[in-house]
C-alpha positions in Angstrom: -94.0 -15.3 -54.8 -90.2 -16.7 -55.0 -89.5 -18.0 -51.3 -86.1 -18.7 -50.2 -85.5 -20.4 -46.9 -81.8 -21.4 -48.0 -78.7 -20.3 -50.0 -75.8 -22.3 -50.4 -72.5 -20.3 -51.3 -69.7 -22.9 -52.6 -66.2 -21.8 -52.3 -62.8 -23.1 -53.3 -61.2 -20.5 -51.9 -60.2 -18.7 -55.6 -60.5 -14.7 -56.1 -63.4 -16.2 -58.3 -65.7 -17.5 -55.6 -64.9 -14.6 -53.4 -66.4 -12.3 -55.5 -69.5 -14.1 -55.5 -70.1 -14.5 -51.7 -71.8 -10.6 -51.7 -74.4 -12.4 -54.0 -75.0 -15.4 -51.8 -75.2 -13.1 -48.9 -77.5 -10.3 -50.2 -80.1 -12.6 -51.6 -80.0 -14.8 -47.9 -80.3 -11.2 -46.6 -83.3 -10.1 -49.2 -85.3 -13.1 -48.0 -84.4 -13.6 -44.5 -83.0 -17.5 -45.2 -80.0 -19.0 -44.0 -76.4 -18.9 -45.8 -74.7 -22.4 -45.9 -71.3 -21.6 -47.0 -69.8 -24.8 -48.5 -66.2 -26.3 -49.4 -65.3 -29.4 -50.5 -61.7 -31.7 -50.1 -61.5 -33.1 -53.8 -58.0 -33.2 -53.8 -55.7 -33.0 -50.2 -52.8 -32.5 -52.4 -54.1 -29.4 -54.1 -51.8 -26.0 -54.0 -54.4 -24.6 -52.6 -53.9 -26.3 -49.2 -50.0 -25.2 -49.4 -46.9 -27.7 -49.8 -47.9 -31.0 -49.3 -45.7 -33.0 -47.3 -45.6 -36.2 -45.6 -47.9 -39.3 -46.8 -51.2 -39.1 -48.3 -52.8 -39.6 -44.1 -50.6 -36.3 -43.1 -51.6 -34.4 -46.4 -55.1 -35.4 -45.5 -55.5 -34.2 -42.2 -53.3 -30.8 -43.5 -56.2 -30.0 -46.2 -59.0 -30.6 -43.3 -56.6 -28.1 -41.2 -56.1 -25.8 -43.8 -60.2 -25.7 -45.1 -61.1 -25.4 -41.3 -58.6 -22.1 -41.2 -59.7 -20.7 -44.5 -63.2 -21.7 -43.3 -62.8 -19.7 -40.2 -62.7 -16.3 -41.7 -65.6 -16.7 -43.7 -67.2 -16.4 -39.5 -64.8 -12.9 -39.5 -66.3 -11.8 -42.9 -69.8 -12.5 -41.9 -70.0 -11.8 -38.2 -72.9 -9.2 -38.7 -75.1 -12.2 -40.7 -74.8 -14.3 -37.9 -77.4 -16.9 -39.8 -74.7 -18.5 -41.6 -73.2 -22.1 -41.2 -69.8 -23.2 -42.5 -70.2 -26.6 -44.1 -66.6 -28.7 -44.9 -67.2 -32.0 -47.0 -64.6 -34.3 -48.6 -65.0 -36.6 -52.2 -66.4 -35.5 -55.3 -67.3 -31.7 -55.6 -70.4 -32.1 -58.2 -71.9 -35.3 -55.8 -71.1 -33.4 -52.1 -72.2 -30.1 -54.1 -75.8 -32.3 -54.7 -75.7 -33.9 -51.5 -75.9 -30.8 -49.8 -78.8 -29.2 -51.6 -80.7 -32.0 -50.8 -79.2 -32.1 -47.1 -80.1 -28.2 -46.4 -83.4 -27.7 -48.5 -81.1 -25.7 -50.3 -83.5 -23.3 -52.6 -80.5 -21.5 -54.7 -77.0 -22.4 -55.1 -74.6 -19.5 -55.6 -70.9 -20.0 -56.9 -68.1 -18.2 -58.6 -67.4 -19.3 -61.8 -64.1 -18.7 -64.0 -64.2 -17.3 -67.2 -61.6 -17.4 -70.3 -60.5 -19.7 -73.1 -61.2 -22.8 -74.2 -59.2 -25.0 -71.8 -60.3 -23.2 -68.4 -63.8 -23.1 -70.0 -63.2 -27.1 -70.4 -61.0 -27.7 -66.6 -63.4 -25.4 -64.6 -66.5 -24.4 -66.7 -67.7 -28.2 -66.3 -67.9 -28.0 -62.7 -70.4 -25.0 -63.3 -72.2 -26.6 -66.3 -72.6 -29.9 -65.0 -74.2 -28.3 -61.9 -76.5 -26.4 -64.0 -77.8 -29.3 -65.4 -78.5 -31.7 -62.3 -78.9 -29.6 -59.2 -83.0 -29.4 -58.7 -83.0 -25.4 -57.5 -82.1 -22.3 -59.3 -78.1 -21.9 -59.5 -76.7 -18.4 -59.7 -73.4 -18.3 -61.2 -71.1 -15.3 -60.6 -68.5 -14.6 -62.9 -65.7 -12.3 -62.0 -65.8 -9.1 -63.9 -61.9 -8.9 -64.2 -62.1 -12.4 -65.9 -62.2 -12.4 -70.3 -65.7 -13.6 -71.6 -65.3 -16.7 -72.8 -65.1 -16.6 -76.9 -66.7 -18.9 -79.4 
């Protein structure tokens, strides 16, 4: 029998991830393991992280604010599943991504992944691919149902 003890969720905070949290939490759920929900600072001067401003220290320490708010209501969303940890990491996402399996036993690794054309299947499909092909546990990888299927 399949025994899973940990699930790690990654997030960048996109409609895309978002969708796949029900998946990271149902299967924690299904087995009774712990949900590690995971974001990593690749880039402090991201959009995602609003206007940056200042110098690279100040837009730093306003992507750590900004992750630890988005973080926040991930506790909100999942206040009934209280066997949950919220995880914030900063460098590369594929290394921290790895790091963190080996860190938390992690035993599958679910994310959102963005679907489409040939460049967004370049830009954001490697993150997905490259994970698929060195992360030592089973990777479940959610793709929004709104996004196009990628073409050939």
């Amino acid at each position: 029998m399949v025994k899973i003890a940990n699930v790690l969720f990654t997030t960048d905070f996109s409609e895309d991830s978002a969708y796949a949290l029900p998946y990271a939490r149902d299967l924690a759920e299904k087995f009774g393991a712990k949900l590690y929900i995971l974001h990593v600072i690749n880039n402090p001067i991201s959009s995602i992280y609003g206007e940056p401003h200042g110098d690279y220290l100040a837009m730093e320490a306003n992507a750590r604010n900004k992750t630890r708010e988005m973080m926040s209501k991930y506790d909100s969303i999942l206040r009934d599943f209280p066997n949950h940890e919220l995880v914030i990491k900063e460098g590369d996402v594929i290394e921290k991504i790895l790091d963190t399996v080996q860190e938390k036993s992690v035993d599958t690794l679910v994310l959102g992944t963005h679907g489409g054309g040939a460049l967004r299947h370049f830009l954001l499909g490697s993150t997905t691919r490259k994970l698929l092909t060195s992360v030592r546990c089973p990777v479940l990888a959610v793709r929004h149902p709104d996004r196009p299927a990628a073409t050939k």
